[in-house]
Biotite code that builds the C-alpha atoms (Angstrom):
import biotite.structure as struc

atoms = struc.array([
    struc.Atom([0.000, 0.000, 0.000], chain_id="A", res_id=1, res_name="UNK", atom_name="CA", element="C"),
    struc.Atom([1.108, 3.579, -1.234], chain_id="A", res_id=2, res_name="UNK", atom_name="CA", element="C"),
    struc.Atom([2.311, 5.678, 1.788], chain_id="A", res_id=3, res_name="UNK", atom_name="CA", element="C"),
    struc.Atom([0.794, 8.523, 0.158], chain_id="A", res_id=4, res_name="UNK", atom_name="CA", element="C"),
    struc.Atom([-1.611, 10.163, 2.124], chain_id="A", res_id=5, res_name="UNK", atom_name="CA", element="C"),
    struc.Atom([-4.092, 11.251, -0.457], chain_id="A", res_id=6, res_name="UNK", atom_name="CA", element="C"),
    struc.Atom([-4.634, 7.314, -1.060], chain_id="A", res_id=7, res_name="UNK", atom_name="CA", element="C"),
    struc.Atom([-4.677, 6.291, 2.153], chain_id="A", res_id=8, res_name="UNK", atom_name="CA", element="C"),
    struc.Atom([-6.588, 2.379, 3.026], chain_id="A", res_id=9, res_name="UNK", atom_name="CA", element="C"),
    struc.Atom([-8.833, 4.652, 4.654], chain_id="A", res_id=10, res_name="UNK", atom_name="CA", element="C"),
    struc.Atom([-10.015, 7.180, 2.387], chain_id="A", res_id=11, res_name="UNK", atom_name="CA", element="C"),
    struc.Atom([-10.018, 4.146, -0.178], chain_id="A", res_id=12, res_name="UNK", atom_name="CA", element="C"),
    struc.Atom([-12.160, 1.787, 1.599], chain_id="A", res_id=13, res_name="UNK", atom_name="CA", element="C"),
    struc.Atom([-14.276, 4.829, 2.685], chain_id="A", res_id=14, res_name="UNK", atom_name="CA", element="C"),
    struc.Atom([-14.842, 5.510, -1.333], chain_id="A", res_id=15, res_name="UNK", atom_name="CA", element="C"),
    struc.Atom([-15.318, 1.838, -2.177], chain_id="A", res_id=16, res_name="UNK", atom_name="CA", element="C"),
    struc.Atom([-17.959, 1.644, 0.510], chain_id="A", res_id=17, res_name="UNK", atom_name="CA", element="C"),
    struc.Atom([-20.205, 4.460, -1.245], chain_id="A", res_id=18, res_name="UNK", atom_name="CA", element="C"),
    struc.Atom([-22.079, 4.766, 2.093], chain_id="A", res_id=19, res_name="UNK", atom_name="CA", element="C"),
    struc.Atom([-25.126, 7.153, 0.599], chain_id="A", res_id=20, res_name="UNK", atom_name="CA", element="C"),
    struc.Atom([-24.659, 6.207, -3.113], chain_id="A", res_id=21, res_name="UNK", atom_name="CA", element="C"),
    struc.Atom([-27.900, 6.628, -4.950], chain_id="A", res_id=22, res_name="UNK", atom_name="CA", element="C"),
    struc.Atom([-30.799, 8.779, -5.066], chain_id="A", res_id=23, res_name="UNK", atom_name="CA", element="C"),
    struc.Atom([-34.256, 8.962, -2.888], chain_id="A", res_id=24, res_name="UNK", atom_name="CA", element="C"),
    struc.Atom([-37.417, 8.314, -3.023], chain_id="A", res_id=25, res_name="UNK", atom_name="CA", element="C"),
    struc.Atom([-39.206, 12.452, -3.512], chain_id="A", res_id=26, res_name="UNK", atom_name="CA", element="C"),
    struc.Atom([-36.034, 14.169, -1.605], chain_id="A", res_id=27, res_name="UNK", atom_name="CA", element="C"),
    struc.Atom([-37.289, 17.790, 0.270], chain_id="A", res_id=28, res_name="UNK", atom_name="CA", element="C"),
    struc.Atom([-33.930, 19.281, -1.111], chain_id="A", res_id=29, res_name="UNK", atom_name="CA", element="C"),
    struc.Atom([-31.185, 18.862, -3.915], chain_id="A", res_id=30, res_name="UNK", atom_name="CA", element="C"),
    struc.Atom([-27.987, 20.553, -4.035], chain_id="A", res_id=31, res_name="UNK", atom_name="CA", element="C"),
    struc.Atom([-24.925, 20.256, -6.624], chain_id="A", res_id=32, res_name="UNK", atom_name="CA", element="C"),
    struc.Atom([-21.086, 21.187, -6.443], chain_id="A", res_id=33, res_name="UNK", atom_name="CA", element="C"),
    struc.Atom([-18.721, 21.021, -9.256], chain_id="A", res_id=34, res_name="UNK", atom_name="CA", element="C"),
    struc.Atom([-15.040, 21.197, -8.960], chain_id="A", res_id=35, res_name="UNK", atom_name="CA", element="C"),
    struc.Atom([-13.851, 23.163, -12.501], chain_id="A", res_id=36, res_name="UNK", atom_name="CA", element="C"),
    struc.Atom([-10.265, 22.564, -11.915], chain_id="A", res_id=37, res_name="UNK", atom_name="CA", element="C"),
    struc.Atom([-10.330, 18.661, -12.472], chain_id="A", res_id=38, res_name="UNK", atom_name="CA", element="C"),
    struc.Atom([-14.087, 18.277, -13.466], chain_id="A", res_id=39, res_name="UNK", atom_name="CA", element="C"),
    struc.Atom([-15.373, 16.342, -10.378], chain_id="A", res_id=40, res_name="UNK", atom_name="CA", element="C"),
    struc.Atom([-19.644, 16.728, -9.692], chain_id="A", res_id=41, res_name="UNK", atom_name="CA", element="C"),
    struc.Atom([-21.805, 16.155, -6.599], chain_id="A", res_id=42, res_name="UNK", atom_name="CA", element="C"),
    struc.Atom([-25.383, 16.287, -6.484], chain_id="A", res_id=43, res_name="UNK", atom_name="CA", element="C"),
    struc.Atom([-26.541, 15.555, -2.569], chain_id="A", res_id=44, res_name="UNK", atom_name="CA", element="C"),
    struc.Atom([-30.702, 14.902, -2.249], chain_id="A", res_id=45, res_name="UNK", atom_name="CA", element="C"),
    struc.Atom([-32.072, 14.988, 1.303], chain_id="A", res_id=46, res_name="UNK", atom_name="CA", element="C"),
    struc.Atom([-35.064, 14.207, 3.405], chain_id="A", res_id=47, res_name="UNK", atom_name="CA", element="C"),
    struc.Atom([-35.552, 17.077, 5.957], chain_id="A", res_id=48, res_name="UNK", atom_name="CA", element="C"),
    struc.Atom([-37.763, 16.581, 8.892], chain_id="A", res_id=49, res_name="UNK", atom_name="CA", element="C"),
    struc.Atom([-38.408, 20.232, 10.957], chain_id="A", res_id=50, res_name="UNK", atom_name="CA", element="C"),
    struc.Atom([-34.917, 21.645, 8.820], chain_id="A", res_id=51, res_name="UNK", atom_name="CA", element="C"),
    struc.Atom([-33.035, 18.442, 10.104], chain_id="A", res_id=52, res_name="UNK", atom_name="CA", element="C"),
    struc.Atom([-30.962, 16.217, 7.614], chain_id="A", res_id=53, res_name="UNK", atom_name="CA", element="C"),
    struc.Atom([-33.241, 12.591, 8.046], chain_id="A", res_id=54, res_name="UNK", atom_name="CA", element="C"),
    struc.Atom([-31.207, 11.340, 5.160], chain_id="A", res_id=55, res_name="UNK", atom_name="CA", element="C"),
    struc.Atom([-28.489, 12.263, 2.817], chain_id="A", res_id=56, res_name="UNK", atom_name="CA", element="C"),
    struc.Atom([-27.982, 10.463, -0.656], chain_id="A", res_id=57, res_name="UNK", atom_name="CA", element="C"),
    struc.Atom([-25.304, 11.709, -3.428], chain_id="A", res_id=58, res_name="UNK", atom_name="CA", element="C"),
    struc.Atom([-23.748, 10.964, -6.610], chain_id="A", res_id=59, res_name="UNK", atom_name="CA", element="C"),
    struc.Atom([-20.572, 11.293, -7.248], chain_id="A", res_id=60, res_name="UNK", atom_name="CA", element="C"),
    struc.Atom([-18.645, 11.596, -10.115], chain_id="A", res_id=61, res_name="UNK", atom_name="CA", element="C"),
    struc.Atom([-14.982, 12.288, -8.775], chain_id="A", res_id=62, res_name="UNK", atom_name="CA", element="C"),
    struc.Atom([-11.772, 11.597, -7.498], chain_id="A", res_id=63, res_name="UNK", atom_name="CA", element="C"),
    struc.Atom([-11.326, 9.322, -4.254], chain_id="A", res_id=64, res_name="UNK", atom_name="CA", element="C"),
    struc.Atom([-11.453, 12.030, -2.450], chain_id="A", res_id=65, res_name="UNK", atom_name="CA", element="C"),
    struc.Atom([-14.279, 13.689, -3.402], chain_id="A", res_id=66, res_name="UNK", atom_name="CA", element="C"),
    struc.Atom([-16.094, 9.898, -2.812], chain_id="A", res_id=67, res_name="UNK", atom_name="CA", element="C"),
    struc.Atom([-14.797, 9.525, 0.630], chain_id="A", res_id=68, res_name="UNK", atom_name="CA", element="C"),
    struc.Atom([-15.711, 12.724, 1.803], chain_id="A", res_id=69, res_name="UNK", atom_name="CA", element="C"),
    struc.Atom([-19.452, 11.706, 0.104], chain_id="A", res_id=70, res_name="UNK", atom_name="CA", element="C"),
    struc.Atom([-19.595, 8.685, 1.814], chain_id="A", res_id=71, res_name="UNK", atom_name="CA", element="C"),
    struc.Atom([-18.348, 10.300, 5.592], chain_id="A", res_id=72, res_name="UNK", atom_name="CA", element="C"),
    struc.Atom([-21.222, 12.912, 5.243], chain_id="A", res_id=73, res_name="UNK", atom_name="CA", element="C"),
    struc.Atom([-23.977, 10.149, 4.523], chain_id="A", res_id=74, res_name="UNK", atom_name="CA", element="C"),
    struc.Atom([-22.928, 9.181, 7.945], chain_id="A", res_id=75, res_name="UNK", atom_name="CA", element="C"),
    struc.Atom([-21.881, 13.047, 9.577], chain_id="A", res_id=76, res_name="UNK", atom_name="CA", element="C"),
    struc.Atom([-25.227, 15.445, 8.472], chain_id="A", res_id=77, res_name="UNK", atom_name="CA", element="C"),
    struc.Atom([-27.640, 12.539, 10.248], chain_id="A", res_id=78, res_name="UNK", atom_name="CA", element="C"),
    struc.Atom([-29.818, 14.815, 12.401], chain_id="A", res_id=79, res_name="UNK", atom_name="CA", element="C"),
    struc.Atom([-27.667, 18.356, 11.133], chain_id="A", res_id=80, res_name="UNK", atom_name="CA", element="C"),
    struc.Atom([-29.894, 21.633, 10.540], chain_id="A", res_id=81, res_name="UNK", atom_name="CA", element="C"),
    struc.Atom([-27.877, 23.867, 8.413], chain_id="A", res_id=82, res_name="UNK", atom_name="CA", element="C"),
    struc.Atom([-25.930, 26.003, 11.360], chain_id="A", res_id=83, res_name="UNK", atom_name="CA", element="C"),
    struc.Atom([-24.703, 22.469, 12.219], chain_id="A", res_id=84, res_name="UNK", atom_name="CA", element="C"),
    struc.Atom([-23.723, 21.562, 8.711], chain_id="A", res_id=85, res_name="UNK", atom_name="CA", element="C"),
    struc.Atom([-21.810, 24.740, 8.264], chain_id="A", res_id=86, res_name="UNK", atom_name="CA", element="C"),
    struc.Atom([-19.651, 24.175, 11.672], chain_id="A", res_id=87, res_name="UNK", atom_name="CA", element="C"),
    struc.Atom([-18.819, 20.614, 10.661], chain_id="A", res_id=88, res_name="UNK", atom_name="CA", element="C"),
    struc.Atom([-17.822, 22.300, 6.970], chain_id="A", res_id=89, res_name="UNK", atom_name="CA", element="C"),
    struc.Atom([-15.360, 25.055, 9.208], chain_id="A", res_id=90, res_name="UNK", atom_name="CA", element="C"),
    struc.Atom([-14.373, 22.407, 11.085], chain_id="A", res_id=91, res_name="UNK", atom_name="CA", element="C"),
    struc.Atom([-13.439, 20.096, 8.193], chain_id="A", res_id=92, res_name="UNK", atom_name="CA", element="C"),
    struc.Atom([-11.547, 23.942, 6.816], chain_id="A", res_id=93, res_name="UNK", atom_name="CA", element="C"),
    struc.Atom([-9.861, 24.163, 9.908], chain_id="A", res_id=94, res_name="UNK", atom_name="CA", element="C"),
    struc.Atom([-8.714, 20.377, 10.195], chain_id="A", res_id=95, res_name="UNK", atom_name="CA", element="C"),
    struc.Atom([-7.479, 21.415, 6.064], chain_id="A", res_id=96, res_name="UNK", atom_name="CA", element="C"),
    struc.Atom([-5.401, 23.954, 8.040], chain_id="A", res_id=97, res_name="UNK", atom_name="CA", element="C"),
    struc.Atom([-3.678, 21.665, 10.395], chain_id="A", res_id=98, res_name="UNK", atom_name="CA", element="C"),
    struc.Atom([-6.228, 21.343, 13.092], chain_id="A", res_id=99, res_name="UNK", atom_name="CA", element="C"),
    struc.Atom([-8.098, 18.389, 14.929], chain_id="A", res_id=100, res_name="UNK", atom_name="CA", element="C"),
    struc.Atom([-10.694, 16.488, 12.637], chain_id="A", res_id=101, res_name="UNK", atom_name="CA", element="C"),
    struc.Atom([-14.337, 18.053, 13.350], chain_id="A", res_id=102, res_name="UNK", atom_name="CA", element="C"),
    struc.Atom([-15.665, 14.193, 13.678], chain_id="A", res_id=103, res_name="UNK", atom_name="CA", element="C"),
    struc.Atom([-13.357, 11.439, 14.200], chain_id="A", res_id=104, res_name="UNK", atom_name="CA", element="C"),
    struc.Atom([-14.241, 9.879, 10.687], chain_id="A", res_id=105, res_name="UNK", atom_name="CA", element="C"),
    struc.Atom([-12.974, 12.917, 8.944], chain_id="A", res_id=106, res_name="UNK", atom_name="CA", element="C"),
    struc.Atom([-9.347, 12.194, 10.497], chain_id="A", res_id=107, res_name="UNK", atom_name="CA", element="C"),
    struc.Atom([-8.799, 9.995, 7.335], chain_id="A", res_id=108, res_name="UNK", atom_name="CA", element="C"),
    struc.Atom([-7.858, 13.172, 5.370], chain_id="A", res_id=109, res_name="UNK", atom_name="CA", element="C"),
    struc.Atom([-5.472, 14.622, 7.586], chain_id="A", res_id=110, res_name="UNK", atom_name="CA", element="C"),
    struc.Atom([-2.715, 13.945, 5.267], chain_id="A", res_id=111, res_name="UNK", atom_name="CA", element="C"),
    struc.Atom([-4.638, 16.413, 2.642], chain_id="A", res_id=112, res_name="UNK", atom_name="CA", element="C"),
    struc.Atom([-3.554, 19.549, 4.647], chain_id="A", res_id=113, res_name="UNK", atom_name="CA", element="C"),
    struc.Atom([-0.387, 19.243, 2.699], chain_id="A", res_id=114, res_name="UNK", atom_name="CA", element="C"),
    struc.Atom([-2.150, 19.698, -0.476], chain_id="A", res_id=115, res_name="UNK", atom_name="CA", element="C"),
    struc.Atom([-4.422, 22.713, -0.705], chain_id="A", res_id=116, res_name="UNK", atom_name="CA", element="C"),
    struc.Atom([-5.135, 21.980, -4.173], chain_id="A", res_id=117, res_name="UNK", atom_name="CA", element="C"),
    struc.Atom([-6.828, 18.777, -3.000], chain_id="A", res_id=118, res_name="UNK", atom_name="CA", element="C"),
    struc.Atom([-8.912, 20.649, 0.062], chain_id="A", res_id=119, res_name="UNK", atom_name="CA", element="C"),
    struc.Atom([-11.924, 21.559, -2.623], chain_id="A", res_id=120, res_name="UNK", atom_name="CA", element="C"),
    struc.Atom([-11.978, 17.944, -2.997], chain_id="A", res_id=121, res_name="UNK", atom_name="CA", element="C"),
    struc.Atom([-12.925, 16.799, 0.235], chain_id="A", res_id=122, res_name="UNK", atom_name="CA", element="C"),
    struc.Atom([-15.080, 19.950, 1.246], chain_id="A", res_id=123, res_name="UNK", atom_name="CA", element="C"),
    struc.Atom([-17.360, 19.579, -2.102], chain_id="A", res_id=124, res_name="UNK", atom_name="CA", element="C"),
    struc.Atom([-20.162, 17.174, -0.531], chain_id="A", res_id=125, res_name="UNK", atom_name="CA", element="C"),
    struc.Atom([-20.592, 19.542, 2.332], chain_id="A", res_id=126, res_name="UNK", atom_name="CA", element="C"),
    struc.Atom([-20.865, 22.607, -0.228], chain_id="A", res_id=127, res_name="UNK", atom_name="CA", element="C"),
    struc.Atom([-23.445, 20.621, -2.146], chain_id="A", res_id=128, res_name="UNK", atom_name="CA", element="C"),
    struc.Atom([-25.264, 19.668, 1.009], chain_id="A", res_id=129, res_name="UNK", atom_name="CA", element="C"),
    struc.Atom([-25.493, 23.351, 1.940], chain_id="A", res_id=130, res_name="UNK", atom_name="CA", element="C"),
    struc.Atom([-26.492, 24.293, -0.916], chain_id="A", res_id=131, res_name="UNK", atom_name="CA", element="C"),
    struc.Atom([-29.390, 21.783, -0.666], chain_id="A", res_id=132, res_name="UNK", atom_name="CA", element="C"),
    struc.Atom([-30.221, 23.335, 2.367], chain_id="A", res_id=133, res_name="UNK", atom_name="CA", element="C"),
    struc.Atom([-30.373, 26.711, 1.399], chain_id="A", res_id=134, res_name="UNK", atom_name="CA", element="C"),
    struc.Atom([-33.466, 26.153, -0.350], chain_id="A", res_id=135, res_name="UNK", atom_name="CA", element="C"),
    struc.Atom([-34.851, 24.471, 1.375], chain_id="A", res_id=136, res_name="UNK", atom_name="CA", element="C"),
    struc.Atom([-37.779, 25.200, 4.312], chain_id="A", res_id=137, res_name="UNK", atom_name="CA", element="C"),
    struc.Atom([-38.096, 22.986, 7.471], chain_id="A", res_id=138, res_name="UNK", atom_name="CA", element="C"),
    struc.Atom([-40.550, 20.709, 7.309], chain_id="A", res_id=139, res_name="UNK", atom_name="CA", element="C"),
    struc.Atom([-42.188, 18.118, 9.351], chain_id="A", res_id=140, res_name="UNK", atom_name="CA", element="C"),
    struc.Atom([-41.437, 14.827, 7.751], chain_id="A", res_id=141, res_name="UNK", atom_name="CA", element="C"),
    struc.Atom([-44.205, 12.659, 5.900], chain_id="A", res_id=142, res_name="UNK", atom_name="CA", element="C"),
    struc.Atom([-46.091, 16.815, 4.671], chain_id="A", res_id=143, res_name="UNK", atom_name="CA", element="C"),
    struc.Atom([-46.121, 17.934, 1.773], chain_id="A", res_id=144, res_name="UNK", atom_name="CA", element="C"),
    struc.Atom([-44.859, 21.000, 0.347], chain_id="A", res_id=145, res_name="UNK", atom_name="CA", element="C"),
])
């Protein structure tokens, strides 16, 4: 196994897992992110219940990075209004600085503060989600709009 640590076991077997792969079933909210400099795409659906993330589904068309990062967030915005959402995205900017990892899964890309090119690659699910959530309005779940 490369010691490089923007291919990490980690980050691969996070990205291999796809946790959140797909689409659902009449999402609340839908939010893309494109990367121009290398051409990598997320589109992130949720389910909101009262402005809270019920579930997260994405697809991905990227690097490894941009996957593992996907697949952590599937996991990370469970139960997330949009304030938290945007303090686990600082976090994950801060951790791209040098500091601690905002949730423990996130530690994976530690080795990707080295690369600031790569940063946009791990932050784009979370700008996708947020972007979902812009739009969106809190909502109970099961109502319609």
């Amino acid at each position: 196994m490369s010691d490089d640590p923007l291919y990490r076991r980690e980050i691969l077997r996070l990205a291999a897992d796809a946790k959140g792969a797909g689409r659902l079933d009449a999402p609340d909210a839908s939010g893309s992110a494109h990367n121009p400099a290398c051409g990598d795409r997320v589109t992130v659906e949720l389910k909101l219940d009262n402005g809270r993330i019920a579930a997260l589904a994405h697809q991905t068309q990227a690097c490894v990075l941009t996957q593992a990062s996907a697949a952590l967030l599937a996991d990370a915005a469970s139960g997330q209004d949009q304030d938290g959402l945007a303090r686990l995205a600082l976090g994950l900017r801060g951790m791209l600085a040098g500091g601690p990892a905002p949730v423990p899964g996130y530690a994976a890309f530690d080795g990707v503060a080295a690369h600031p090119g790569r940063h946009v690659c791990v932050l784009l699910p979370l700008e996708a989600a947020l972007k979902a959530l812009e739009g969106s309005e809190p909502r109970t779940a099961g109502t319609k709009r």
